[in-house]
C-alpha positions in Angstrom: 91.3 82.0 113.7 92.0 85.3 113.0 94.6 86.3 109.8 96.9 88.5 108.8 97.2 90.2 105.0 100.7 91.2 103.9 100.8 93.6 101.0 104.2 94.4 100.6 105.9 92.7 97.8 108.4 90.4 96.4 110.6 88.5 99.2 109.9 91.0 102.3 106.6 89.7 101.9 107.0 86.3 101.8 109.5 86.6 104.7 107.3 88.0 106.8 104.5 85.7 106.1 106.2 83.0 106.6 107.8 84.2 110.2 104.0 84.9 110.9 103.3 81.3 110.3 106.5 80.2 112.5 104.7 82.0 115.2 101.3 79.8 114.6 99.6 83.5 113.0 97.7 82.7 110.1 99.0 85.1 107.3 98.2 85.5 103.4 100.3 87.3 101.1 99.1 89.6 98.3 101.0 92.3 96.5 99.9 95.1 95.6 102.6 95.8 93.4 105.8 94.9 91.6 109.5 95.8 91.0 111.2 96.4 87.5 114.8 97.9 85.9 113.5 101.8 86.3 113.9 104.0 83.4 117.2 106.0 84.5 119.6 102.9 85.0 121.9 104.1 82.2 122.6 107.5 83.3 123.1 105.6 87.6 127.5 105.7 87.1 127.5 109.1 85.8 125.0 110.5 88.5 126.6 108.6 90.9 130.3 110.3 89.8 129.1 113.9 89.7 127.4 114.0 93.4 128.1 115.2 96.8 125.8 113.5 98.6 123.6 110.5 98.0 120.0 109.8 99.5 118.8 105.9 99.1 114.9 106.4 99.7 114.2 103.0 100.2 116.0 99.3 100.3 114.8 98.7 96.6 116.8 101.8 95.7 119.7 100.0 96.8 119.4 96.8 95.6 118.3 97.8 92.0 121.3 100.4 92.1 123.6 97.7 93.0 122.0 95.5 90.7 122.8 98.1 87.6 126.4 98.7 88.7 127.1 94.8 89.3 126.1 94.6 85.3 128.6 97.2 84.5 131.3 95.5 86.5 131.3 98.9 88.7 131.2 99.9 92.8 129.2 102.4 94.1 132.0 105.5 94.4 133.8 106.4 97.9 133.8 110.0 97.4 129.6 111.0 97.9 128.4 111.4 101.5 125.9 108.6 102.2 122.1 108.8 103.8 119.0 106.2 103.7 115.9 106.3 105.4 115.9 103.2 107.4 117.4 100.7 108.7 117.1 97.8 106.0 117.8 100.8 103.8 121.3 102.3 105.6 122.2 98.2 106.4 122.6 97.4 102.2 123.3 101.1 101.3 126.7 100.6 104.2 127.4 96.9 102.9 127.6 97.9 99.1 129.5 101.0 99.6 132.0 99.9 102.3 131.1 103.8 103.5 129.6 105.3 106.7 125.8 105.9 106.3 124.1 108.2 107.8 120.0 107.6 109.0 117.5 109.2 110.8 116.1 107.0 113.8 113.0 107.9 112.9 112.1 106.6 108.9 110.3 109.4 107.2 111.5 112.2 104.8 111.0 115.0 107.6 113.1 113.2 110.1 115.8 112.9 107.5 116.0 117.2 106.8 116.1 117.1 110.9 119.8 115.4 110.2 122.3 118.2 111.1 125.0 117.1 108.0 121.7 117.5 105.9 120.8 121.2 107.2 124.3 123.6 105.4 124.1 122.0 102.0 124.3 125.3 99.6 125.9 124.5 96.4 125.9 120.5 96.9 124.8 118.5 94.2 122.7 115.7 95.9 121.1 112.4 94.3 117.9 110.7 95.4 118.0 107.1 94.8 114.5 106.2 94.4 111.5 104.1 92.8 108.8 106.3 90.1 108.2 109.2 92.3 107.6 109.6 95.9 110.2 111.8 98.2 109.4 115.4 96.6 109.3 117.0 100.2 113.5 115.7 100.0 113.9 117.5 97.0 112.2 120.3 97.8 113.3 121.2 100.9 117.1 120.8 99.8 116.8 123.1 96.6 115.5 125.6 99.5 118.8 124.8 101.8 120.7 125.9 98.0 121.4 122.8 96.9 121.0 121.2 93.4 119.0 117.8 93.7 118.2 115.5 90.7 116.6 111.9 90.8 118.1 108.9 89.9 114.4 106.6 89.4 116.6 103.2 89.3 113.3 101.1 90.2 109.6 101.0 89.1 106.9 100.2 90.9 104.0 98.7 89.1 100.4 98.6 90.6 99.0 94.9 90.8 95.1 95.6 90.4 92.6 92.9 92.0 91.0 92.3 88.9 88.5 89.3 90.9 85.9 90.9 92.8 85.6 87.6 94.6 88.6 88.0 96.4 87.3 90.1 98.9 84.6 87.8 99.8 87.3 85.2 99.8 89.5 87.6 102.2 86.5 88.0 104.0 85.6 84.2 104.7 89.7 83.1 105.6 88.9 85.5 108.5 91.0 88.3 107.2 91.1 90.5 110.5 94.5 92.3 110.0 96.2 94.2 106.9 99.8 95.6 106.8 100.6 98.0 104.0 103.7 99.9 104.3 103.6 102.8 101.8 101.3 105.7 101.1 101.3 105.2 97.8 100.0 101.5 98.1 97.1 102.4 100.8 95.8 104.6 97.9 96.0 102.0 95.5 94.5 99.2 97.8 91.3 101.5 98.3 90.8 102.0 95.2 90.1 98.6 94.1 87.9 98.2 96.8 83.8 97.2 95.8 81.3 99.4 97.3 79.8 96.7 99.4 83.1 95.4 101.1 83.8 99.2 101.8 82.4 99.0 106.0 84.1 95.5 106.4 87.6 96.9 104.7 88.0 100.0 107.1 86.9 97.9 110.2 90.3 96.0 109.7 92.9 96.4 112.1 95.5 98.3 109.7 99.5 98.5 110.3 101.4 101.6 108.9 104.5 102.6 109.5 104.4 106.4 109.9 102.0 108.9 111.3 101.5 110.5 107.8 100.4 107.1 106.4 98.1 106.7 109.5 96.7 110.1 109.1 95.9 109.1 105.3 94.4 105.8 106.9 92.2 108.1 109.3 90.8 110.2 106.5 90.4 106.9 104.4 87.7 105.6 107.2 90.0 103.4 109.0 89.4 103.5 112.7 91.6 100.5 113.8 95.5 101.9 113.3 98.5 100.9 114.6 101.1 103.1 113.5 104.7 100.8 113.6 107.4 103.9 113.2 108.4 101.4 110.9 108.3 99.6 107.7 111.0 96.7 108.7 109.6 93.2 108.7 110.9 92.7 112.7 109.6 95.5 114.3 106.5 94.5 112.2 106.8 90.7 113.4 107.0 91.9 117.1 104.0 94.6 116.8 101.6 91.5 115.3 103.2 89.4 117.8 102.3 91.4 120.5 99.0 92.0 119.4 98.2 88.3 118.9 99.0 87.0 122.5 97.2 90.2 123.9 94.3 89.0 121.7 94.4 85.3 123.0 94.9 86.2 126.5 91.4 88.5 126.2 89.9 85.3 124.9 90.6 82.7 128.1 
């Protein structure tokens, strides 16, 4: 039977194994990295106080800002003008601030300077919300608009290396057929660690990204099976392996 590897970390990973396995799809989980406090969580109240606008890059952005004010015993201000790039993302950002957020339907950086509240922002002083780099088109596409945008990196994302070279193998014999990874940044990684020899069999996976630049990266890495989501949220992910699981049963009647 054919199985699924889910890279994404903490509990979105283990959610979305485990709806796999409610659906009878053999899934295993492996991170490929993990979440800690990021470096600029003392300065989050005052950064928060002095903007115009605040951009939540991701739903760890969120949760780890929410996280740091909870400790001070303080609320994410009413005053800033509120954006996330998707939905999990604008869902927390809109419950913890108890403010309209604003999202692109489509989840990438590009479809977020589309936003017509985001295009006249001369003189605003605008926050990114956001893990140990990542998001510099944001940044630098708003400096170009006139505004003044700083970083607030309230998370950090550390790289899990597969130290045992015989877990490919391993991956290999448990009929690992499918792999999600949902960033860039993690694709990169996950190659990297890759042996030589499990190189052919890697790229002949069926990979699941959820944006057209992370597929193009996955086409220039060698992979020639890529299903580009247009999103990183564990149900649209759950319906796209769903979907491809029945197809892949019906072919085999």
């Amino acid at each position: 039977m054919s199985t699924v590897l889910v890279t994404r970390p903490g509990l979105d990973g283990e959610t979305l194994c485990l709806s796999l396995q409610q659906r009878q799809i053999n899934s295993l989980h492996h991170p490929l990295i993990k979440l800690t406090q990021g470096r600029d969580c003392t300065s989050l109240i005052n950064d928060l106080s002095r903007s115009d606008i605040v951009i939540a890059v991701s739903q760890y952005a969120v949760l780890w800002a929410q996280h740091t004010l909870q400790l001070a015993q303080q609320n994410f201000p009413t005053i800033p003008l509120y954006f996330a790039i998707g939905n999990k993302t604008a869902e927390y950002l809109q419950r913890y601030t108890q403010s309209p957020v604003i999202s692109p339907q489509i989840s990438d950086s590009e479809h977020l300077l589309d936003l017509p509240a985001l295009k006249f922002v001369k003189n605003k002083r605008i926050l990114i919300l956001r893990g140990n780099g990542g998001r510099e088109l944001i940044q630098q596409k708003l400096q170009q608009r006139g505004a003044e945008v700083y970083y607030n990196e309230i998370y950090r994302r550390e790289s899990l290396p597969i130290d045992d070279v015989n877990q490919w193998n391993q991956w290999k014999m448990q009929a690992v057929s499918h792999l999600i990874i949902t960033s860039g940044e993690q694709l990169a990684f996950f190659m990297s660690q890759v042996p030589k020899q499990y190189l052919p069999w890697v790229t002949q996976l069926k990979l699941y990204v959820p944006s057209l630049r992370i597929q193009q990266q996955a086409k220039e890495l060698g992979f020639s099976h890529i299903i580009n989501t247009g999103s990183a949220a564990n149900p649209v992910l759950l319906d796209c392996l769903s979907k491809t699981f029945t197809t892949g049963q019906k072919h085999d009647r």
